[in-house]
KETOR-228131 format. One record per residue (C-alpha): residue in one letter; y, x, z; residue number from 0. Coordinates in nm, 4 decimals. Each point is the difference from the previous one (the first is absolute). Layout:
BEGIN
[pt A, [Y, X, Z], NUM]
...
END
This chain:
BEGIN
[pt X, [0.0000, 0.0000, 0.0000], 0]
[pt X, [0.2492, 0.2904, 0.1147], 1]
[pt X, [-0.0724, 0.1901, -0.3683], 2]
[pt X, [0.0607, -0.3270, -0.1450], 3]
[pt X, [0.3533, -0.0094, 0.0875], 4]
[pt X, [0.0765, 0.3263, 0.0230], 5]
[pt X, [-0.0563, 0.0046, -0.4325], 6]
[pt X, [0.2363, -0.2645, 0.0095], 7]
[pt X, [0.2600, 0.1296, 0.2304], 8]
[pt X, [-0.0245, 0.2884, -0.2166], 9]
[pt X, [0.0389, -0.1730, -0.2664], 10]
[pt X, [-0.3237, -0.1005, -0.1948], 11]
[pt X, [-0.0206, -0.2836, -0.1933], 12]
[pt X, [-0.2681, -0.2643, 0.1230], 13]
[pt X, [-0.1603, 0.1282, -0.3833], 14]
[pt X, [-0.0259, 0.3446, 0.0902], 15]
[pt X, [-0.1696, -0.0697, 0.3193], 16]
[pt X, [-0.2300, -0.2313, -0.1409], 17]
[pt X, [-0.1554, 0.2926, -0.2626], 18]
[pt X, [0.0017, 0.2256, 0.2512], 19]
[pt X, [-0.2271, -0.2360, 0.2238], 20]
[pt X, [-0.2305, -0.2278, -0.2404], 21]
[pt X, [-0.1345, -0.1306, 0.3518], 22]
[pt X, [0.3789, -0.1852, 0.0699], 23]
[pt X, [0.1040, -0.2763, -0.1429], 24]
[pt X, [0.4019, -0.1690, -0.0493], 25]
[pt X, [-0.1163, -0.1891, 0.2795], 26]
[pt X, [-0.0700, 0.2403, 0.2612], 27]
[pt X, [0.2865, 0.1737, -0.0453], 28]
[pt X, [0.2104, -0.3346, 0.0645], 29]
[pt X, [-0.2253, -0.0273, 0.3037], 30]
[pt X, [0.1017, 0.3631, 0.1448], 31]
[pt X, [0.3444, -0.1131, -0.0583], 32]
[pt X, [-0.0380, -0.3179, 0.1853], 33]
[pt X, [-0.1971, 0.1522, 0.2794], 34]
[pt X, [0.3016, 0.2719, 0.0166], 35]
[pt X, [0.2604, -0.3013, -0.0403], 36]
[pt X, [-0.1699, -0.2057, 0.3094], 37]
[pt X, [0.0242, 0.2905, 0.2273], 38]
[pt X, [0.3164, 0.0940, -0.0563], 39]
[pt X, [0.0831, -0.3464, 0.0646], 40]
[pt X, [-0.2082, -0.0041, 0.3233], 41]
[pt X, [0.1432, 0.3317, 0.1047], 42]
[pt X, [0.3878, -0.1135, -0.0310], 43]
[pt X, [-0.0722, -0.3463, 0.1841], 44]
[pt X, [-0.1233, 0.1609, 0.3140], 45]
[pt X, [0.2636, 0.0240, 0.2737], 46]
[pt X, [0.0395, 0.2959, 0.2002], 47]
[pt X, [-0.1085, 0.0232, 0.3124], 48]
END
């Protein structure tokens, strides 16, 4: 999941991962970005203690 958006914080295209993992599919790299989305969001909504 990490290497997955790594690539595209570094600017591969959801293409170029794709060839260079014929295991992926468009749809589990929208699902890394969801996952990474929903935690994010979980992260900011917790108050401090």
């Amino acid at each position: 999941m990490y290497d997955v958006l790594e690539y595209l914080a570094s600017g591969m295209t959801e293409t170029e991962i794709l060839a260079d993992f014929p295991d992926l599919e468009r749809e589990d790299i929208r699902a890394v970005l969801m996952f990474a989305a929903e935690r994010e969001r979980r992260l900011v909504s917790i108050p401090p203690e």
